[in-house]
C-alpha positions as CSV (number, residue, x, y, z in Angstrom):
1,X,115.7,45.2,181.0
2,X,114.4,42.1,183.2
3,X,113.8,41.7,186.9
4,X,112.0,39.4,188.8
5,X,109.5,40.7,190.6
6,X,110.4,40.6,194.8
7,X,107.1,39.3,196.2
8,X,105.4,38.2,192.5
9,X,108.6,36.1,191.9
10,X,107.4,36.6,188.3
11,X,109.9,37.5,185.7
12,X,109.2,41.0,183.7
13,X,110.6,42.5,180.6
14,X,110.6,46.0,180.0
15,X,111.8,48.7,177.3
16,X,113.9,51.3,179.0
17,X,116.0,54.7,178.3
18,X,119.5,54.8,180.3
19,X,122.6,56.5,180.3
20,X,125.8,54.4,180.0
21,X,129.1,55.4,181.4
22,X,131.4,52.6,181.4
23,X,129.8,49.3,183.5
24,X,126.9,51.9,185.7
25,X,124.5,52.6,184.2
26,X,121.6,55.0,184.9
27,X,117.6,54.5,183.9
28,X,115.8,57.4,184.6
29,X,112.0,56.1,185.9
30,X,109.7,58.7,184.3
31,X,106.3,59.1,186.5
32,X,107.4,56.9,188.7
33,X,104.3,57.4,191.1
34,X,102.5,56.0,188.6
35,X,104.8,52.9,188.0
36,X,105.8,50.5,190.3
37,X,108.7,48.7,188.5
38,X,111.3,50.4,190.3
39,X,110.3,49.5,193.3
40,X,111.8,46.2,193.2
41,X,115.2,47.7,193.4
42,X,114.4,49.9,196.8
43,X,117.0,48.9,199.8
44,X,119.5,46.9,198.6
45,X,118.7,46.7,195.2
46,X,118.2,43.4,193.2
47,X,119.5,41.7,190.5
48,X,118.9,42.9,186.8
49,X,119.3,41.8,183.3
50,X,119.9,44.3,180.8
51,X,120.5,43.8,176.4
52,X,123.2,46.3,175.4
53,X,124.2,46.2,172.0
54,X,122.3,42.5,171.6
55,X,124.4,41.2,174.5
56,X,122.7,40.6,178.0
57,X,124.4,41.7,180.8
58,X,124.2,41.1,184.5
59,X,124.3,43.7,187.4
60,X,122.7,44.7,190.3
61,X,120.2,47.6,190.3
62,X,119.2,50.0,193.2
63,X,116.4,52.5,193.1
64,X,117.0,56.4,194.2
65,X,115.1,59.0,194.7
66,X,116.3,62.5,195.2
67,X,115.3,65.7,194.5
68,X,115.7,65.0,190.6
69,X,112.8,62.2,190.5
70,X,113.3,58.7,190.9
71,X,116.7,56.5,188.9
72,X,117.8,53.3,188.8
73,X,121.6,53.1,189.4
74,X,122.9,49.9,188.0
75,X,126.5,48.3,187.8
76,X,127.1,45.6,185.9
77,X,128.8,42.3,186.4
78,X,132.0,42.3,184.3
79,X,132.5,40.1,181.6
C-alpha cells in the first residue's frame, strides 16, 4: 500500500496482509502501538493506494480500533 503521510506530506510504501471482500477491504495493523502507519487514517480517514493483482487501485482508508486490535477499513474507488 501507499499513503502520504498527514503532517510529513512524504509518500510511504508499505507491504501489507488484508482481507478482500468485493471493493472493502480490510488490513489488519499487527502491534499497532508499536507502529504508527495507521495513524494517518484516524478521523476521516485518507486517501490510499493499494496493488492488487499488479493493478493499483484507489480508495479511501480509515483506521478502527475495537476490542479486536486496531484495522484499516478501506473501500476502493471503482474502476
Amino acid at each position: 500500500m501507499t499513503y502520504t503521510g498527514r503532517r510529513s506530506g512524504r509518500t510511504f510504501s508499505i507491504p501489507v496482509a488484508y482481507r478482500r471482500e468485493g471493493d472493502e477491504l480490510t488490513i489488519p495493523v499487527e502491534l499497532p502501538d508499536r507502529k504508527t502507519w495507521w495513524r494517518n487514517f484516524t478521523g476521516d480517514g485518507g486517501p490510499i493506494l493499494v496493488r492488487l493483482g499488479g493493478v493499483d487501485r484507489a480508495g479511501h482508508g480509515t483506521a478502527v480500533r475495537g476490542a479486536e486490535g486496531v484495522r484499516v477499513s478501506v473501500r476502493l474507488t471503482p474502476v
